[in-house]
N, C-alpha and C positions, 0 to 999 in steps of 0.2 A: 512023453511030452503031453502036457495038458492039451485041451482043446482051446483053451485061450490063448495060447502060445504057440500053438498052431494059425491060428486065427490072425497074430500079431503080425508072424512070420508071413502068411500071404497076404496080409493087407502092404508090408512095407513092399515084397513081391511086387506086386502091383503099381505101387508108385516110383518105384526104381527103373520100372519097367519105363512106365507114363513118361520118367523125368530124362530116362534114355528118347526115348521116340521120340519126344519132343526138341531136345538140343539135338538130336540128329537129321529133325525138319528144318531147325532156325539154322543149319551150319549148314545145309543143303541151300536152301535158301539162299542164304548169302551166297554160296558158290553161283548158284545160278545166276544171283543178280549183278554179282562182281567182275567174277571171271567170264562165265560164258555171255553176259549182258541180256539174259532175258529180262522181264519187266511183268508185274501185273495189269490187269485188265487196266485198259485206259480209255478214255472218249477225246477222240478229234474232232467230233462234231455232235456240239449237242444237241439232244432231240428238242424238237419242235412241234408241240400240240394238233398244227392247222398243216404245217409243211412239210412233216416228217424229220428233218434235218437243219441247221444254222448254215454257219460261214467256217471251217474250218479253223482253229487254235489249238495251242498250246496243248500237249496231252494233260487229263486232267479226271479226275475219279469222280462221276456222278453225281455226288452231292457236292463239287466243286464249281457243278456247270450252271448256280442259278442266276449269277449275276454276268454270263456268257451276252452279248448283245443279240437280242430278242428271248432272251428268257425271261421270268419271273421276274424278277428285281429290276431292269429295264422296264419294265411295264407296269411299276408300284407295287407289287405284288412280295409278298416277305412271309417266310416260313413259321406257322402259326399249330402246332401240335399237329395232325395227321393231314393237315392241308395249306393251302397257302391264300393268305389273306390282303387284300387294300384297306388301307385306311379310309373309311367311310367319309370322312372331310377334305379329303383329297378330291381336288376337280374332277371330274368326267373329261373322257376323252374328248375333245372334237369333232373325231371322225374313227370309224374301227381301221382304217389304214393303218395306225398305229400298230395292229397286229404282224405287217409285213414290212416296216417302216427298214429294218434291220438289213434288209436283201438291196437295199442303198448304199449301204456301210460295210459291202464284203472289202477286200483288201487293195483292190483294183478300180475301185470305183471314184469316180473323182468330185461326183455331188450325192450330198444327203440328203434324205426325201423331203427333209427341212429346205433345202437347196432348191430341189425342186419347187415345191408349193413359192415360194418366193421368189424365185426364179420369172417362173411363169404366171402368177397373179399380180406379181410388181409392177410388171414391163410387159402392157398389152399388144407390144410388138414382137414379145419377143417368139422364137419358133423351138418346136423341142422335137428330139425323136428319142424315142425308147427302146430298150435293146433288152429281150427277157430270154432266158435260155441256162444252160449248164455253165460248168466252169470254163471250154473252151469258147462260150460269149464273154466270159469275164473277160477273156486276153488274156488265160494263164500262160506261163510259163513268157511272157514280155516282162524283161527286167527292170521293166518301170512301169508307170502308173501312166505316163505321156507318150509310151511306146506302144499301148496295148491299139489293137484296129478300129475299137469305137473309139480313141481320143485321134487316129489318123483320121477316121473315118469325119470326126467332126471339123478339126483341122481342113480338108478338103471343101467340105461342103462351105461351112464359112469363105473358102475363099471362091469356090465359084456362085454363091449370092450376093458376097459382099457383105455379109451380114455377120459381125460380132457376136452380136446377141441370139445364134441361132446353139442350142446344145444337143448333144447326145447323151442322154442318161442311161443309166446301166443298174438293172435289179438284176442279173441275172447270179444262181447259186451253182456252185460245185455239188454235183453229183444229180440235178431235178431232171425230170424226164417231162414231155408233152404234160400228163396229166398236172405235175405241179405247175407247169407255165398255164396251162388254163387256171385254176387257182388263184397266180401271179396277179393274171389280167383281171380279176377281177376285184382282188384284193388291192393291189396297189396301184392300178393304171385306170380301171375303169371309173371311181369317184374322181379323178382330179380332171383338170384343165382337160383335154383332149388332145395327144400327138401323135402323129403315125408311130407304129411299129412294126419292129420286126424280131420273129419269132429266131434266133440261130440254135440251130438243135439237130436233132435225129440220132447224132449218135448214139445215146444214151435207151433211145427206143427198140431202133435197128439190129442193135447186137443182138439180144435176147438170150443174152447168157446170166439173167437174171434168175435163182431160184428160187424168187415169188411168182406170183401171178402176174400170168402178161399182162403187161402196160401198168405196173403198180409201182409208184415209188421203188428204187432198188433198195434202200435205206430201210424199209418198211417189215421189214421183221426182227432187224436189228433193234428197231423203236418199240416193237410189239418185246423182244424181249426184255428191254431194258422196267414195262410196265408188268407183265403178266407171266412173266420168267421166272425159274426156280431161284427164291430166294439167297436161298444156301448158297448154289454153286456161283451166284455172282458175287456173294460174297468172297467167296472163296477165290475167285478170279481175282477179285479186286483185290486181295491184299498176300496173294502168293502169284509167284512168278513160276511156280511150279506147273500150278496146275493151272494157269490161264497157257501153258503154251500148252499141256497136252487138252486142254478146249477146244484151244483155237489149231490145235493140229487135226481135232477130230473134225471141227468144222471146214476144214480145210481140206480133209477125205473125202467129205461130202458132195462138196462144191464138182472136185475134181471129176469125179463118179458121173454127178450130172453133165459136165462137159463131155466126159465120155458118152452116154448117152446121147446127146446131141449130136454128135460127129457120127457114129452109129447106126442111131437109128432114124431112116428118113422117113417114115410116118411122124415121129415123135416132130424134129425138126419145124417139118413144114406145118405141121398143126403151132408151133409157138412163134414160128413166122411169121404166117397167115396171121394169126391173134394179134403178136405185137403192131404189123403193119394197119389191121382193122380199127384199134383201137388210136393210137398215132394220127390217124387220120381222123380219126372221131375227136379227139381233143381238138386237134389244129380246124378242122372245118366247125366244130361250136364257135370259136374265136373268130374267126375269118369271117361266119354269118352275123355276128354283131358288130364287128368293122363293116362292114358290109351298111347294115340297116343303119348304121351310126355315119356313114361317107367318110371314116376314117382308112384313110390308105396302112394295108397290115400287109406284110411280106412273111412266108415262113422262107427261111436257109438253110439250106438244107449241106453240112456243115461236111467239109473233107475228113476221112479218115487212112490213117496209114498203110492199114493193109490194102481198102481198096486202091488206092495210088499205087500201090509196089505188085498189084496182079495186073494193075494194067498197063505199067511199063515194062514186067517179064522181070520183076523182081519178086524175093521171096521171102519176104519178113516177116518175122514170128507173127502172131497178135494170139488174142485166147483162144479164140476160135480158128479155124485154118481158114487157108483162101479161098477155100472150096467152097465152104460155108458162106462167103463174106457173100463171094460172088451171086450167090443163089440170094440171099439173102434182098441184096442190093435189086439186083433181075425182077424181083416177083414183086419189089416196090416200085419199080420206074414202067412197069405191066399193069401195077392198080390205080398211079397216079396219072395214065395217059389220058383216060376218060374222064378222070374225076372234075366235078363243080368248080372246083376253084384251083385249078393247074397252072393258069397263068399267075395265083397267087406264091406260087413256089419258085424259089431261086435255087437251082441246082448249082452250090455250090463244089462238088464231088470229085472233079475234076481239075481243080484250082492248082493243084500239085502234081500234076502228070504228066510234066514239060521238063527235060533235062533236068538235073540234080535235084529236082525240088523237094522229093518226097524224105532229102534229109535236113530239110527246113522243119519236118516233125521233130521234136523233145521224146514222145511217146505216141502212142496210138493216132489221140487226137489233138494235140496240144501244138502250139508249132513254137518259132522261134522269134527274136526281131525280127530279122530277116519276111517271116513269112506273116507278119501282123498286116504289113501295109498292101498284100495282097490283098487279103478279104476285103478289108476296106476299098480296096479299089473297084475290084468288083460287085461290092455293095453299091455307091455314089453311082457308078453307071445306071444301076438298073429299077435305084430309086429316087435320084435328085429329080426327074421330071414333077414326080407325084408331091414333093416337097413346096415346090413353088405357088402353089395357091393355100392361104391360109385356110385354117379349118374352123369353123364355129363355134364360140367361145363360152356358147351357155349352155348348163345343165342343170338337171333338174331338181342336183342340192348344190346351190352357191358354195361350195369349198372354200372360197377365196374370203366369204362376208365371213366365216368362219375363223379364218388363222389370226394367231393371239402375238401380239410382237412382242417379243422379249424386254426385259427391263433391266435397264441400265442400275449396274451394282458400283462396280468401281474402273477405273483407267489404271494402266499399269504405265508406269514412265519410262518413256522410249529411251531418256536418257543412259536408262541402269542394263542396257544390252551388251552383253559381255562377247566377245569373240571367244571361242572354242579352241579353234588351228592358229596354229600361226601361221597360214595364208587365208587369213579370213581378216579381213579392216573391218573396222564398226568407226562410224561417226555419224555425231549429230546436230541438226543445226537446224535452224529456221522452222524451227515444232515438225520435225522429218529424222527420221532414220536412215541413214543409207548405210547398204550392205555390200560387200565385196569378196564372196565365196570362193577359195579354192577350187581346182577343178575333181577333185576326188570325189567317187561316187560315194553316197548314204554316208559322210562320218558327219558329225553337229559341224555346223559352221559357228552361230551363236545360239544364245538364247538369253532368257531373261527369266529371274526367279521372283515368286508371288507367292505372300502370303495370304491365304482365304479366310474372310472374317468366320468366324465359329460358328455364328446364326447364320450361315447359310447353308450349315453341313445337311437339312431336310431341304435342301431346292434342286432343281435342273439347273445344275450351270455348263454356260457355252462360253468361250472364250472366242471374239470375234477382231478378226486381224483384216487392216486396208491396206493394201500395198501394193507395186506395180514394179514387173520383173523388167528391167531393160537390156538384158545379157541374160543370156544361158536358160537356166531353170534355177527355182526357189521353191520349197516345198513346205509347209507349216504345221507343227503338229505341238502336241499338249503331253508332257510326261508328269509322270509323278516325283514330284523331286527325294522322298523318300526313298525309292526303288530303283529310279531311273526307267521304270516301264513305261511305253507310250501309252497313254490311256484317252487319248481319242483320236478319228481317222485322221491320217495323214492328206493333205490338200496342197498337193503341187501345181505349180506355174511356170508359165514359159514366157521367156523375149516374143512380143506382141498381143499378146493375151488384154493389155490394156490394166487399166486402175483394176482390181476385184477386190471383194469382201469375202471374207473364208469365216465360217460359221462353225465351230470346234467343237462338237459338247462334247462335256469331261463324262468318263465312266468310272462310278463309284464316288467318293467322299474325302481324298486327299485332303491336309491339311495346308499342303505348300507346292504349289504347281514351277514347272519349266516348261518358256514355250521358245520351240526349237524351229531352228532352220537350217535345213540344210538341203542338197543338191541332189537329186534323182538318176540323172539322164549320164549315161556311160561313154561324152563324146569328148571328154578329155581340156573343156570350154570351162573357163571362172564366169563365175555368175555375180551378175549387180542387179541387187531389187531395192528401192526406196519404201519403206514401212510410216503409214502416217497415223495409226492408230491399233494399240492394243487393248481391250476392253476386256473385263467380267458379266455377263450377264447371264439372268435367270431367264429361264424360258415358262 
């Protein structure tokens, strides 16, 4: 045999080999992703430059996350060769709040920081409290958006002032710890208007089953790997299901290892105890000394969690760390907080759950249920509507308000053309008014009404802005893409007495034909009637 034919013989060797291993990856593959349902690497939360982390969606592959609300593309920003660029003709911001505008618009939240600014510059009467903290501030796991404890909590207050026009707003993000809410407040609370707050948190601090550094973002290496990470293997994550599970199996030995460690060793322990409770307190007491010098009343909440409830009724429920842990844990913070500066600034809420059955009003660790939403709130209004009733001072040292830009009127959509959804939905219209008549079924469309968007406005901000008043039930209003049928701005529900409101919609992305929907929230088995007297397009 020549040597060329030799030569031939191992080259085709070699790709028979290649073409083998390779359909025996792609057929692997597929198993994996068919049968056994693994997946490649995916992002539920996209990172955030200033925050570490967004609002929870959809899973979605990194380069799918830039038009995620507060990423890039929300902020003018458009992928431009190794970076990303504005268009130089494009207005300047107003104000850099715009960088955390987005922690207004988690899923739970029922005004947009647009909401606010308007809100509160409009109506020099009007009152606001702020509510900054993790996902169990959002009111997760409340199957509505009118159920969560800061819309009881507002609901209450409103009715022992008397006051309408008094609100509770809510930036707070799933998964932020102390050191993001300081951040928060400075980014989003401290340029506007001025309203008390209250910080709901600890959980997230207190655990310390973080394995970054104490008091750091938990999120905060997951963000470091997605910037400064081996290229390769996240690619590799990204687009095999294979080897993203033995990744995240490896990182998942790790994790483990360090728990164990924790539980083990009590030098190690009370050294990330000691840190997380030092630093905890150093975030909360920076914020509390400028409410302070500012005579703005600031509460920290100090937020129930399940395991401590179930040690201290002699129950014995898993969590990541043991009771043993939690207990000590808990002990060596209510031992550093007894002296501390501003103790009367803290609301021990910890024990909120530790009364017959309560502690299975939790979902999970920290999350609870209906059921248990209108406690916190109840125990909030006690211990802060005193401080509520004298208003607070309305000037600061950049006018925010001489600043907001008002939207421009595009087009009217005709109330006439609203379509009913169900058939236990009525739609009629009369006397320039829409009236509604919802089924009682919870989240299906009741109506909506289809728009076409002129073409020159596919480079603007457009808000869709709806006037209407709920007289039965609940009414909830949101903006889909009539191509996809995806909701593509927040959802803004309303309740029987809530009065006339104005719901301010802006669309995400550049649709060419919108549906703007209505339908029913609240799980109490009630038809809903709301009167609609205006649907608009405008540009912000």
């Amino acid at each position: 045999m020549s040597r060329s034919e030799r030569w031939g013989r191992t080259c085709r060797a070699v790709v028979e080999t290649v073409i083998v291993l390779a359909l025996s990856f792609l057929v692997s593959e597929l198993v994996a992703r068919y049968l056994f349902g693994l997946s490649p690497l995916e992002y539920t939360r996209p990172p955030h430059p200033l925050l570490v982390i967004g609002d929870q969606m959809a899973p979605a592959k990194l380069s799918d996350l830039d038009t995620a609300p507060g990423g890039p593309a929300s902020l003018g920003y458009r992928p431009d060769g190794l970076a990303f660029q504005v268009d130089p003709e494009a207005p300047a911001p107003a104000s850099m709040t715009t960088l955390s505008d987005f922690l207004f618009d988690h899923k739970l939240s029922r005004y947009s920081a647009d909401d606010v600014d308007r809100l509160l510059c409009n109506d020099p009467d009007a009152s606001g409290l702020l509510v900054l903290g993790a996902s169990a501030a959002q009111g997760f796991s409340a199957t509505s958006k009118l159920l969560t404890w800061h819309a009881v909590l507002e609901d209450s207050l409103r009715r022992k002032f008397g006051k309408p026009n008094l609100y509770v707003f809510n930036a707070a993000m799933g998964g932020y710890g102390s050191f993001q809410d300081k951040l928060v407040y400075h980014l989003a609370a401290a340029p506007r208007v001025p309203v008390p707050i209250v910080f709901y948190n600890g959980g997230n601090d207190l655990q310390v089953i973080s394995s970054g550094r104490a008091g750091d973002p938990a999120f905060l290496g997951t963000w470091y790997g997605t910037v400064y990470g081996n290229r390769l293997l996240l690619w590799l994550a990204e687009n095999s299901a294979i080897l993203n599970t033995v990744l995240q199996k490896s990182f998942g030995n790790s994790f483990i290892d360090f728990l164990a460690r924790l539980e083990q060793d009590d030098a190690l322990f009370e050294r990330r105890a000691n840190a997380a409770i030092t630093l905890y307190l150093e975030s909360m007491s920076e914020v509390l000394a400028v409410c302070e010098a500012e005579h703005r009343p600031c509460w920290v909440a100090i937020q129930p969690i399940r395991s401590l409830t179930s040690t201290r009724t002699g129950g014995n429920t898993p969590d990541v760390i043991s009771a043993r842990r939690v207990r000590q844990i808990y002990a060596l913070f209510e031992q550093r907080l007894s002296n501390h500066r501003y103790r009367d600034r803290f609301i021990d809420l910890t024990g909120l759950f530790d009364d017959g059955d309560r502690e299975g009003y939790f979902t999970d660790t920290v999350h609870v249920t209906d059921k248990g939403q209108p406690l916190i709130a109840d125990a909030l209004a006690t211990r802060i509507a005193p401080a509520l009733a004298a208003p607070l001072p309305k000037g600061r040292s950049v006018d925010r308000c001489a600043a907001l830009v008002q939207p421009q009127m595009l087009a009217s959509v005709p109330l006439d053309r609203v379509s009913a959804d169900r058939s236990d939905t009525l739609v009629s219209y009369a006397d320039g008014a829409l009236r509604l008549r919802i089924g009682p079924r919870q989240w299906d469309w009741g109506a909506h009404v289809s728009f076409t968007l002129d073409p020159a406005w596919s480079d603007r901000n457009l808000v869709v802005r709806v006037k209407l008043e709920v007289t039965k039930g609940d009414t909830a209003v949101a903006v889909a893409d009539a191509k996809t049928g995806r909701e593509i701005s927040p959802e803004r529900p309303f309740k029987a007495g809530d009065g006339e409101r104005t719901v301010y919609l802006p669309i995400r992305g550049h649709p060419t034909t919108i549906f703007v929907l209505f339908k029913k929230t609240l799980p109490d088995g009630l038809e809903n009637i709301a009167t609609v007297r205006e649907i608009s397009v405008l540009a912000k």
